[in-house]
C-alpha positions as CSV (number, residue, x, y, z in Angstrom):
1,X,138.6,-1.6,-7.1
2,X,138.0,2.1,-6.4
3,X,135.5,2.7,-3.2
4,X,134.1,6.0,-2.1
5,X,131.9,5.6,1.3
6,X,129.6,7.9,2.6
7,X,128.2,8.5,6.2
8,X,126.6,11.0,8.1
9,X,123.5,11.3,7.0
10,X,120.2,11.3,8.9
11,X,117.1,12.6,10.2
12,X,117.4,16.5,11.1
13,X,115.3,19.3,12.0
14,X,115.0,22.5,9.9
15,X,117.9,24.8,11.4
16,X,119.8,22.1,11.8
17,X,123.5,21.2,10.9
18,X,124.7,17.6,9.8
19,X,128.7,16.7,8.4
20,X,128.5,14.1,5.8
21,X,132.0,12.5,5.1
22,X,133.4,10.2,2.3
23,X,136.1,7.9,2.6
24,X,138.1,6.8,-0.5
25,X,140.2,3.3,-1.0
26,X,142.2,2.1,-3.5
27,X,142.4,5.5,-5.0
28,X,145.0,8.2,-5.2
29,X,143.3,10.4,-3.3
30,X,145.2,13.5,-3.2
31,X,145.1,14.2,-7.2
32,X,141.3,13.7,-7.6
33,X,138.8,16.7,-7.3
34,X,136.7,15.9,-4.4
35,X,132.7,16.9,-4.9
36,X,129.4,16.3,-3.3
37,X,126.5,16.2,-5.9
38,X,123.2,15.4,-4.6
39,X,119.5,13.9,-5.9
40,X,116.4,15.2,-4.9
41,X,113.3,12.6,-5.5
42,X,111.4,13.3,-8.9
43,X,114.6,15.6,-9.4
44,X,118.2,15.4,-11.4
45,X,121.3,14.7,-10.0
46,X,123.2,18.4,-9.0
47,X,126.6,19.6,-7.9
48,X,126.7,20.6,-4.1
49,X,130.3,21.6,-3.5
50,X,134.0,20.5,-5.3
51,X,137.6,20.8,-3.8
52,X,140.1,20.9,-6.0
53,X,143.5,19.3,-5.5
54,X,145.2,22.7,-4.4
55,X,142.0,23.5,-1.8
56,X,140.1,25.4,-4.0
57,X,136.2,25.2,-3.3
58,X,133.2,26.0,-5.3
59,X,129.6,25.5,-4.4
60,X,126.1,25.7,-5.6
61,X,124.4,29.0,-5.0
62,X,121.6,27.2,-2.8
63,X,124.0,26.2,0.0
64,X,126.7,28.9,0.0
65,X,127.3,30.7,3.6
66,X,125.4,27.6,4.8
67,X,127.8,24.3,3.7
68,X,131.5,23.8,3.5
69,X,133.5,21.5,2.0
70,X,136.8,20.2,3.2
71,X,139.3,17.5,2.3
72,X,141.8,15.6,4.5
73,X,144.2,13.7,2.5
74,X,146.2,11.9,5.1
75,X,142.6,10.0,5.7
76,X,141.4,10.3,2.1
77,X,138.1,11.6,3.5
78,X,136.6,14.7,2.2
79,X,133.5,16.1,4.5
80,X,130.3,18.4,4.2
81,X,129.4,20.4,6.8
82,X,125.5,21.5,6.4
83,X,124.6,24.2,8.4
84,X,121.0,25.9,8.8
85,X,119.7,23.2,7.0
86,X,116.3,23.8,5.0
87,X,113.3,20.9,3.7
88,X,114.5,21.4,-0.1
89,X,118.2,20.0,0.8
90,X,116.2,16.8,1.3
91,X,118.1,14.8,-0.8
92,X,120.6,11.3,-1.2
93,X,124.5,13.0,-1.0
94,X,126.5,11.5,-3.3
95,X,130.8,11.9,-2.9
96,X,132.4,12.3,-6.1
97,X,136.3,11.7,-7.4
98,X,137.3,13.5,-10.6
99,X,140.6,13.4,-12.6
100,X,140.5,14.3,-16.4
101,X,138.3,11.3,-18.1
102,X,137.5,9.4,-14.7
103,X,134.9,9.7,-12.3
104,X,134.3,7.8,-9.3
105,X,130.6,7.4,-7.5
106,X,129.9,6.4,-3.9
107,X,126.8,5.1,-3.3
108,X,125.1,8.2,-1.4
109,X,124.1,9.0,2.1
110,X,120.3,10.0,2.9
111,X,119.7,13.3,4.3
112,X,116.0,14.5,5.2
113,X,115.5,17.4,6.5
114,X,111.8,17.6,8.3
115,X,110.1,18.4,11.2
């Protein structure tokens, strides 16, 4: 069975930087599109940040210049680096894995942002 595991998240301070990673088993992990999405309470679900098979990175106009994503294949772990982080990225991180017709959840990772 497929697993994506999150970590990373936490308690930080406005300003402050956190790096979320996901770790996938039983999954091929080098084809899949990597992506964070994250959920916002009260709010819908909403792409952070994808990598594409080839390194190819997209994000969400809220966090660009502030977050990058990056993939490591020999560990099939894809992280999030969150820099100058702001109240409104309050929210549970959620790792994605997307080929074609399947997607693959983890469970998500909470990240508050308060001071």
């Amino acid at each position: 069975q497929v697993q994506l595991v999150e970590s990373g998240g936490g308690l930080v301070q406005p300003g402050g930087s956190l790096r979320l990673s996901c770790v996938g088993s039983k999954i091929g992990f080098r084809i899949y599109t990597m992506g964070w999405y994250r959920q916002a309470p009260g709010k819908q679900r909403e792409l952070v940040a994808t990598i594409t098979t080839s390194g190819n990175t997209n994000y969400a106009d809220s966090v660009k210049g502030r977050f990058t994503i990056s993939r490591d294949n020999a560990k099939n772990t894809v992280y999030l680096q969150m820099n100058s982080l702001k109240p409104e990225d309050t929210a549970v991180y959620y790792c994605n894995a997307h080929r074609t017709i399947m997607d693959y959840w983890g469970k998500g990772t909470l990240v508050t942002v308060s001071s």
